[in-house]
C-alpha positions in Angstrom: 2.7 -7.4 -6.3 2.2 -10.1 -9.1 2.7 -13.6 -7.7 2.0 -15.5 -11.4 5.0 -16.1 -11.6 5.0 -18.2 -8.5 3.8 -21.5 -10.9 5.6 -20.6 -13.9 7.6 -23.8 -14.2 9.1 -23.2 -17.2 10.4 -19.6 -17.1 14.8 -20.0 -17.4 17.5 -17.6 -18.2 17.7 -16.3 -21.6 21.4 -17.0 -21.8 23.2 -20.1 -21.5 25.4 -20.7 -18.9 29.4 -21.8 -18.8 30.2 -24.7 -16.7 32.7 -22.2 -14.8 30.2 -20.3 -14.1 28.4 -19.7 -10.4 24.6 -20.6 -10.7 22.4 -17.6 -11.8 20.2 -17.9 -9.4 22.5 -16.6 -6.8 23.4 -12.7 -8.3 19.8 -12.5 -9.2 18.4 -13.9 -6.0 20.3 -10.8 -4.1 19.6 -8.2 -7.0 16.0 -8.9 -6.8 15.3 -9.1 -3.0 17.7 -5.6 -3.3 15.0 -4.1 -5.5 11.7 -5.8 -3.4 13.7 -3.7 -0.3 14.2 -0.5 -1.8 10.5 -0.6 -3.2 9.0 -1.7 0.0 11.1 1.2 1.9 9.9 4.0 -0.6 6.0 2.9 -0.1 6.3 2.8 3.9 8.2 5.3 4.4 5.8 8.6 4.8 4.1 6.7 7.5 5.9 8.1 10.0 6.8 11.7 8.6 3.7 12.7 7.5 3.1 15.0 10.8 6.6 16.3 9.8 5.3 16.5 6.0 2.7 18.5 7.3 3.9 21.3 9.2 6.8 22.1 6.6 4.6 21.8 3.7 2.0 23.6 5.0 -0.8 21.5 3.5 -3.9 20.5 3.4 -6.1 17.3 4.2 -6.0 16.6 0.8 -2.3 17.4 -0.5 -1.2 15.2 2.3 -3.4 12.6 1.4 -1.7 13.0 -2.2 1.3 12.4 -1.1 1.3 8.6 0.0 -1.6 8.1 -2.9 0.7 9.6 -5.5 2.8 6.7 -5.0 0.2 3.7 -4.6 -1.8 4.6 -7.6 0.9 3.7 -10.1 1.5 0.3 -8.1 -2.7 0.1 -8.8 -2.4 0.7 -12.3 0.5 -1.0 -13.7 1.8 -3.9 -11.6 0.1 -6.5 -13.6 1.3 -4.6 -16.8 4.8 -4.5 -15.9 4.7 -8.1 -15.1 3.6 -8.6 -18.6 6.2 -6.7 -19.9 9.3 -8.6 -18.1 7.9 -11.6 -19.7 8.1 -10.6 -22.7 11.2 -8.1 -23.0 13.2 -9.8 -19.9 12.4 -9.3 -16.1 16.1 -7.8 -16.1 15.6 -4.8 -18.3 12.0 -3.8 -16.2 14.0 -4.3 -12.5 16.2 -1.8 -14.3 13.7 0.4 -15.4 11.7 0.0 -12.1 15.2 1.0 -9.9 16.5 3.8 -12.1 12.4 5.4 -11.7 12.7 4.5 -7.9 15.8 6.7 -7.2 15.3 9.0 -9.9 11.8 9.9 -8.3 13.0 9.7 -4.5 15.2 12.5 -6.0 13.0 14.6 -6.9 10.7 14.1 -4.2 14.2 15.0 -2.0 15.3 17.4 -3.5 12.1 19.8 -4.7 11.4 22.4 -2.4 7.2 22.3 -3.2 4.5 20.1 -2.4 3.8 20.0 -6.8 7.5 19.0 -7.2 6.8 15.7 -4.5 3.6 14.9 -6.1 5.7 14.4 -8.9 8.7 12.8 -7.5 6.6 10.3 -5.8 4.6 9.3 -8.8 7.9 8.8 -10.6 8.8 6.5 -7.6 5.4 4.3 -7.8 6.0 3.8 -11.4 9.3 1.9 -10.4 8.1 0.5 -7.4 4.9 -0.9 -9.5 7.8 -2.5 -12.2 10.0 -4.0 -9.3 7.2 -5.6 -6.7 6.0 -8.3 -9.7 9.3 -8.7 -11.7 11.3 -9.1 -8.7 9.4 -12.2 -7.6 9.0 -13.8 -11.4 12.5 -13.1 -11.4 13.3 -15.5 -8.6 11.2 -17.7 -9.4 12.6 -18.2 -13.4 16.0 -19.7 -11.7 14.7 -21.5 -9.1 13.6 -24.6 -10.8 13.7 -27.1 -7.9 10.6 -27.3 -5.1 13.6 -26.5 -2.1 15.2 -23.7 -4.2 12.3 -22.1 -5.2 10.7 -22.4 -1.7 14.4 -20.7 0.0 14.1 -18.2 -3.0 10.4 -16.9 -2.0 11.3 -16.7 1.7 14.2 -14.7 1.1 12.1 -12.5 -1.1 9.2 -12.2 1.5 11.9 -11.4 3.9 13.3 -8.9 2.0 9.7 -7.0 1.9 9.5 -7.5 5.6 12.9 -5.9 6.1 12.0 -3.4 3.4 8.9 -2.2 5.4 10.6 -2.6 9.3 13.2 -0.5 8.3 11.4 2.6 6.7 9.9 3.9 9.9 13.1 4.1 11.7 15.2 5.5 8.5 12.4 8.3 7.5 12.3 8.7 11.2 16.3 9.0 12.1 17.1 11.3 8.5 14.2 13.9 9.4 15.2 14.0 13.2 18.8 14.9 11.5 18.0 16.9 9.0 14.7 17.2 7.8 12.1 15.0 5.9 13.5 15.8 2.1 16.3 13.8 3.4 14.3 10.3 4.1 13.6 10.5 0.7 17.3 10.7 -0.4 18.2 8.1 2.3 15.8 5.8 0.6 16.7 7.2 -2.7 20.4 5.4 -2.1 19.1 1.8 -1.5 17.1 2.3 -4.9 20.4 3.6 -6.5 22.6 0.4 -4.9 19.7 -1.7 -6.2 19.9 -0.4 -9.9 23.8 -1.3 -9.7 23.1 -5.0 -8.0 20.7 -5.2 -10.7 23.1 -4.0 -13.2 26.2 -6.5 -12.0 24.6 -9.5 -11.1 21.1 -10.3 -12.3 20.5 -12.9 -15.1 17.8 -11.9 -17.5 14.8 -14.1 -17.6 11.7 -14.1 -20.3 8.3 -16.1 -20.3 8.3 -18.6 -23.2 4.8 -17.8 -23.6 3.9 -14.4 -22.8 0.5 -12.9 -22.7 -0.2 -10.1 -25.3 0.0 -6.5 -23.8 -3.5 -5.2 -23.2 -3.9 -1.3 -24.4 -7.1 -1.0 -24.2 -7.8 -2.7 -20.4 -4.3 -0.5 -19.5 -5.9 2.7 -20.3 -9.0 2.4 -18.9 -8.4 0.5 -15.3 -5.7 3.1 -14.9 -7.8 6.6 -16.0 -11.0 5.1 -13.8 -9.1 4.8 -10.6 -7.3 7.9 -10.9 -10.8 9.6 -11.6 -11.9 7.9 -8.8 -9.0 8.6 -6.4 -9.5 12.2 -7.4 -13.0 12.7 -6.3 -12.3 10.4 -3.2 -9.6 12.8 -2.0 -10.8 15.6 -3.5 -14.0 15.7 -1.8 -13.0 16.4 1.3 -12.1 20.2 0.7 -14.4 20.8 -1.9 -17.4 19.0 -0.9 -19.1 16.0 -2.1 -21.3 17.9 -4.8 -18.6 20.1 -5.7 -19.3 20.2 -9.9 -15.5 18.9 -10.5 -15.8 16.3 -7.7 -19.0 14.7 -8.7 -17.4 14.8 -13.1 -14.4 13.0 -11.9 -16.8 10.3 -10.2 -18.9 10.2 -13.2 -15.9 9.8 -15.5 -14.6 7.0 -13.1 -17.7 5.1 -13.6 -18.1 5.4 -16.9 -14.1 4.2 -17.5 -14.5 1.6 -15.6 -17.6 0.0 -17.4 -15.9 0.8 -20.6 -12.8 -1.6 -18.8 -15.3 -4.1 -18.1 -17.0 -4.1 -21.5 -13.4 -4.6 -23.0 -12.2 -7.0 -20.9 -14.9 -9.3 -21.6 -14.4 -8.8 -25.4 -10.5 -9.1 -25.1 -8.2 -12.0 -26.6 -5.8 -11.8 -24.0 -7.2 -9.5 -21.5 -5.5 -7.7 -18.3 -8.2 -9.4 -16.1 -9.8 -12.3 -16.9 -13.5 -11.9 -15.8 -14.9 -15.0 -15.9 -12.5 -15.8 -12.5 -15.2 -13.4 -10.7 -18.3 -15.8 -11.6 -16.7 -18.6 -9.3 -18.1 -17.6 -6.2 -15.0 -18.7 -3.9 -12.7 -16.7 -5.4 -14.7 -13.5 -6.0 -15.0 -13.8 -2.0 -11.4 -13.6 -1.5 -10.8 -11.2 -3.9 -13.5 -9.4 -2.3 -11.8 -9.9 1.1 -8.5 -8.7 -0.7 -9.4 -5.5 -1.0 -11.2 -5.1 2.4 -8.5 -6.5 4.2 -5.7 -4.2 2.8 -8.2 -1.1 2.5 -9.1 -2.2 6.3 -5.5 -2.5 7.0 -3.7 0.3 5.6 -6.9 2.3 6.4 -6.0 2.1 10.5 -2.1 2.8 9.9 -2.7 5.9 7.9 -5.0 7.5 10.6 -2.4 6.3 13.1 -0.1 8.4 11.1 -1.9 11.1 11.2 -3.1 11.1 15.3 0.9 10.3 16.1 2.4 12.9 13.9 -0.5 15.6 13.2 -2.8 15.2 16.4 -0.8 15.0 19.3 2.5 16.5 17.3 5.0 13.6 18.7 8.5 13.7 17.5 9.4 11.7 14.3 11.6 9.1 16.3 8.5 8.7 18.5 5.8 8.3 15.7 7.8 5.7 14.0 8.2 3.3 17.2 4.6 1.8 16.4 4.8 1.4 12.9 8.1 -0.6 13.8 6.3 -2.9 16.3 3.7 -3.3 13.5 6.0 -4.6 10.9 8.1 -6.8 13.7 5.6 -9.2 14.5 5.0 -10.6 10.4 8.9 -11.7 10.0 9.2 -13.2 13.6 6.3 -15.3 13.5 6.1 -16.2 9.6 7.4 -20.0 10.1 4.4 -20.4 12.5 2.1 -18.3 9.6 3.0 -21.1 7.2 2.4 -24.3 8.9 -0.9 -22.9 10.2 -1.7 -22.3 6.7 -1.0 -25.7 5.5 -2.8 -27.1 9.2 -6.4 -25.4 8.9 -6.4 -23.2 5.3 -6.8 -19.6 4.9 -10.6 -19.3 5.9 -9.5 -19.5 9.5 -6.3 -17.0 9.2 -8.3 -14.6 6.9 -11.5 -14.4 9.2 -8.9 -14.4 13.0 -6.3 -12.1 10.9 -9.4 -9.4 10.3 -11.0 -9.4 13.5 -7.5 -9.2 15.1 -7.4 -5.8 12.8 -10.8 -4.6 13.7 -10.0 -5.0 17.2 -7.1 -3.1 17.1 -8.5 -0.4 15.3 -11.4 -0.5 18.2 -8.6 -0.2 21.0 -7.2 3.4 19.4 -11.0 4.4 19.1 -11.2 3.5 23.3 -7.7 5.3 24.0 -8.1 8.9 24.6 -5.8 11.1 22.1 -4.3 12.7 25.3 -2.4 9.2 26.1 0.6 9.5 24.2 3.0 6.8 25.2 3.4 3.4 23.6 2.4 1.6 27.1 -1.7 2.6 25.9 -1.7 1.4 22.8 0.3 -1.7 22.8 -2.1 -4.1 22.7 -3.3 -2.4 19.5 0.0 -2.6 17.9 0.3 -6.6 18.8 -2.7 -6.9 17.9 -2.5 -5.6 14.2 0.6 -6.8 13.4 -0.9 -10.3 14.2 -3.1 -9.4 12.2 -1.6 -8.2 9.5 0.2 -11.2 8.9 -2.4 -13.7 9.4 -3.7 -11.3 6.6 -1.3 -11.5 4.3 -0.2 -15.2 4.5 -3.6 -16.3 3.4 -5.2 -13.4 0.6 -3.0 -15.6 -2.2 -3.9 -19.2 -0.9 -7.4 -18.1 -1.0 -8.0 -17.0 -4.2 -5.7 -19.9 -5.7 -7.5 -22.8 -4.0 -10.6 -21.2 -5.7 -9.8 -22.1 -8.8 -8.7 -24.9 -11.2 -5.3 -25.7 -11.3 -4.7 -24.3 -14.9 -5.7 -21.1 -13.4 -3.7 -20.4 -10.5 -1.3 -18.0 -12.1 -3.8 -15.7 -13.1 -5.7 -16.2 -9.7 -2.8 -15.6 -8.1 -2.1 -12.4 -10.2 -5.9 -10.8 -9.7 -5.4 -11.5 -5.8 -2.3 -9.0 -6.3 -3.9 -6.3 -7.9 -6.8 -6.4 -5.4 -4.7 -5.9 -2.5 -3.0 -2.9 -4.5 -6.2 -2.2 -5.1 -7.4 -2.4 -1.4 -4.5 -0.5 -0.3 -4.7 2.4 -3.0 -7.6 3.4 -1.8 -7.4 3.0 2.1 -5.8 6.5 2.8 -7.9 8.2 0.2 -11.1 7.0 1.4 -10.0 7.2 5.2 -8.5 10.8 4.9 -11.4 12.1 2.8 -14.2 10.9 5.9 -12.1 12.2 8.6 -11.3 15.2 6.9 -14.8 15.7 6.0 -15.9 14.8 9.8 -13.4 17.2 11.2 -14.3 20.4 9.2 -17.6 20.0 10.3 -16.9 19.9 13.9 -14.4 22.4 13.5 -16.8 25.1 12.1 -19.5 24.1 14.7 -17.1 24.6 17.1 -15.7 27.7 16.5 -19.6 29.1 15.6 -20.2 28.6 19.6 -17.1 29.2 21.3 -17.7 32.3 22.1 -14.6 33.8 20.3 -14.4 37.4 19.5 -15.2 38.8 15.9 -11.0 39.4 15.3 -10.0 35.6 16.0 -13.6 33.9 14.6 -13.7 35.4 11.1 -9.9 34.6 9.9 -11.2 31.1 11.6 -13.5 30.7 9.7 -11.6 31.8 6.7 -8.7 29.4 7.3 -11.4 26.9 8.1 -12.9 27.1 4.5 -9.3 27.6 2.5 -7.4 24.5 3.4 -9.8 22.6 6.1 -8.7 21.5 9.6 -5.5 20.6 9.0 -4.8 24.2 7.9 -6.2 25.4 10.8 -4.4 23.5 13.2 -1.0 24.5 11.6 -2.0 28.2 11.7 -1.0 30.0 14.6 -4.4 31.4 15.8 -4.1 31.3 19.6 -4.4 28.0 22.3 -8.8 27.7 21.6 -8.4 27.6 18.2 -5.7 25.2 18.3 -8.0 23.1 21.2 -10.9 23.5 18.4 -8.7 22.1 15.3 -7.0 19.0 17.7 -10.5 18.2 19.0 -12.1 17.9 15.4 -9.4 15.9 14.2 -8.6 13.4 17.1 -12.6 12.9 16.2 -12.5 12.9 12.5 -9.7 10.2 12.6 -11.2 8.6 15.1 -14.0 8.4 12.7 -11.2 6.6 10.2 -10.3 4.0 12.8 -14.3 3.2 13.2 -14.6 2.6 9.3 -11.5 0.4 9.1 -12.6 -1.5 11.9 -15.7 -2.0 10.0 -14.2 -3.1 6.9 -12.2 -6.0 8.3 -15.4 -6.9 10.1 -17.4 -7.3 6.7 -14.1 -8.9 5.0 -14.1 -11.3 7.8 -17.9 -12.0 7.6 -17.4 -12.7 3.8 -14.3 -15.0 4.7 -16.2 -16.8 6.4 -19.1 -17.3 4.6 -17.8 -17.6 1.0 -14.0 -18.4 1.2 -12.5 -22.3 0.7 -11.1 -23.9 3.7 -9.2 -26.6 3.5 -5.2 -27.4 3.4 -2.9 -25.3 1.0 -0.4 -26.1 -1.4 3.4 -25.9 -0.3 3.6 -23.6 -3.7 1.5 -20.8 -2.5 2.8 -20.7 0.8 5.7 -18.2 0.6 4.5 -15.3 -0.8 2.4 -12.1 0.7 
């Protein structure tokens, strides 16, 4: 989500205004918090299907993992490129473009009956979601001259992502208990289709008067590396780690992503600016921004996958938590911003991650057996607190690193490394448990003692589509014990790693971030 726009004083509507007229700021103010909804709905809302996603699909580790990173990878790649592009050809015109992708690819994803045909829908649906998070914010902010206007402008924005992501688990949750997952997608699929038309009826377009120049070259590259790199990450977890394709795709990641590097240093008007990372405050925090969302997102995914895979609770059930999770930011966001402007970011970013890490330590304490809400509530609280102590302070940070005259782009790099952080959270989490769990698995069923008719088909179900395959097969109550066992482990392996990287991203908050008070500007946005 591209906040440059945030400090863009001088962005206005492109067309002049009768006197008879109602201020522009109000149609687009609704049109663009519409589209901020819809996009926020489509990217939560596997979270608490994906045990559902599993069973009908028949998948894999890995095509599940796809599913949610088919999605987030396009809001990776081309956020900050899209935000380019509504400054230059009208942040109207892109919300469009972003809302007509949304529900065109929340279609799909609804209405194909194969795992390929929701890959596909889904990575139609980032690609809109990636041009609505940052043009729906510069949007706002291009009629919202005034300090007061601007301020109520970003809080209704910021609430409209809250609502976005509170109401997914519920709505995935209610459509699949009714009918079956494909229809949380077309459910979701409306709001993006009601967006398109507020977007349509009411927005004003808006243009930068001094856009930035569109960066081919950085484009390319940032966006081939981290899909080569997503690949291996998920990938490895069924083929193996050495696997020949697995270990090219890493290889080919590395060497795209110098070659992004080299011509992002070279570039007029680059994608990134670089030199940002040389002062050492704000290459903390964007450190920490990544971290914190990988750290984050990282613990809700393999809570996904104990609710719904591991102890098979029904939707309505698995989506209670996530609900409780995304609760806590809206409620307590007035008291999030005066603590920012009270004690700076340092302090929220450093409590925010160890209120994360803890959380993520209290699933790895609560046995998988324990499936009511009563065990694990302190861990919801907990990372919901979290989360939005989080969140608040990831922008602040990284803009009171830097001179004034570069707070947009500050602000802008902050964005994509929380995309960043969170792109990679369920590849990287998914790909250790998985990995973790196969190998118990095949331990296991080596010295159970099974006979030669149940071990070998196992073992061949085992090696096909990992331990997610084998608990979905129906292969008699010890193999099923087996599969349960190695997962609840293997994810409980993901929890440990999460809860390890808030506790780095809060040591290198602390160490390396500003303190200090923040800016009323910077205040309003996560």
């Amino acid at each position: 989500m591209d906040e440059t726009a945030i400090l863009r004083e001088q962005d206005t509507p492109m067309r002049p205004r009768p006197v008879s007229e109602s201020p522009p700021h109000t149609g687009t103010l609704v049109a663009a918090c519409s589209a901020v909804f819809a996009a926020q709905l489509a990217l939560v809302l596997p979270a608490a299907i994906n045990g559902e996603m599993q069973a009908g699909l028949r998948t894999t580790g890995s095509e599940l993992t796809w599913i949610s990173a088919t999605f987030l990878v396009p809001i990776a790649m081309f956020s900050l490129s899209f935000g380019m592009l509504g400054d230059r050809f009208g942040r109207r015109k892109i919300l469009s473009f972003g809302a007509a992708a949304l529900t065109i690819g929340l279609l799909v994803s609804g209405i194909s009956g194969t795992l390929h045909g929701l890959w596909v829908g889904q990575s139609i649906a980032g690609i809109g979601a990636a041009a609505m998070f940052p043009t729906s914010l510069a949007s706002i902010t291009a009629v919202t001259p005034g300090a007061k206007q601007r301020a109520r402008g970003l809080a209704a924005w910021t609430t409209a992502l809250s609502t976005g992501a509170l109401a997914a688990p519920p709505l995935s949750a209610a459509l699949t208990e009714w009918s079956g997952f494909r229809w949380a997608f077309l459910g979701a699929a409306a709001f993006g289709a009601l967006s398109l038309a507020l977007m349509v009826a009411l927005a004003h377009d808006s243009r930068s008067p001094e856009p930035r120049q569109f960066d081919i070259p950085g484009q390319v590259t940032i966006a081939t590396g981290l899909l080569a790199l997503l690949f291996g990450v998920i990938e490895a977890a069924e083929r193996g780690w050495t696997d020949p394709l697995v270990a090219a795709s890493f290889l080919l990641a590395v060497v795209l992503l110098a070659a992004f590097v080299f011509v992002e240093s070279r570039a007029e008007h680059p994608l990134l600016l670089l030199s940002l990372f040389r002062i050492r405050a704000f290459a903390a925090a964007a450190v920490v921004s990544v971290i914190g969302m990988f750290g984050f997102l990282g613990g809700a995914y393999a809570l996904s996958i104990r609710l719904g895979v591991i102890q098979h609770q029904t939707v309505i059930h698995a989506a209670i938590p996530f609900v409780i999770i995304q609760a806590i930011t809206p409620f307590v966001w007035p008291l999030l911003v005066r603590l920012l402007r009270r004690v700076g970011p340092r302090v929220m970013l450093v409590s925010g991650l160890v209120a994360i890490a803890l959380a993520d330590v209290w699933l790895i304490a609560t046995p998988v057996s324990k499936t009511g809400i009563a065990p694990i509530l302190g861990s919801l609280v907990l990372n919901g607190l979290g989360f939005g102590l989080l969140v608040s302070a990831l922008t602040a940070a990284a803009v009171n690193a830097v001179p004034v005259h570069l707070t947009g782009m500050a602000s802008a790099t902050s964005s994509m490394m929380r995309d960043l952080g969170q792109t990679l959270a369920p590849a990287i989490i998914g790909s250790i448990a998985l990995t973790r769990a196969a190998h118990l698995a095949a331990e296991s069923l080596n010295t159970a003692g099974l006979p030669p008719e149940v071990a070998g088909p196992a073992h061949g179900v085992l090696e096909a589509g990992g331990s997610l395959a084998l608990a979905s097969v129906p292969m008699g109550p010890q193999v099923a014990h087996i599969a349960q066992d190695a997962l609840a482990q293997g994810y409980g392996l993901g929890f440990t790693v999460a809860a390890a990287a808030c506790a780095v991203g809060a040591l290198v908050a602390a160490l390396f971030c500003k303190g200090g008070k923040t800016p009323a500007t910077t205040l309003e946005v996560h």
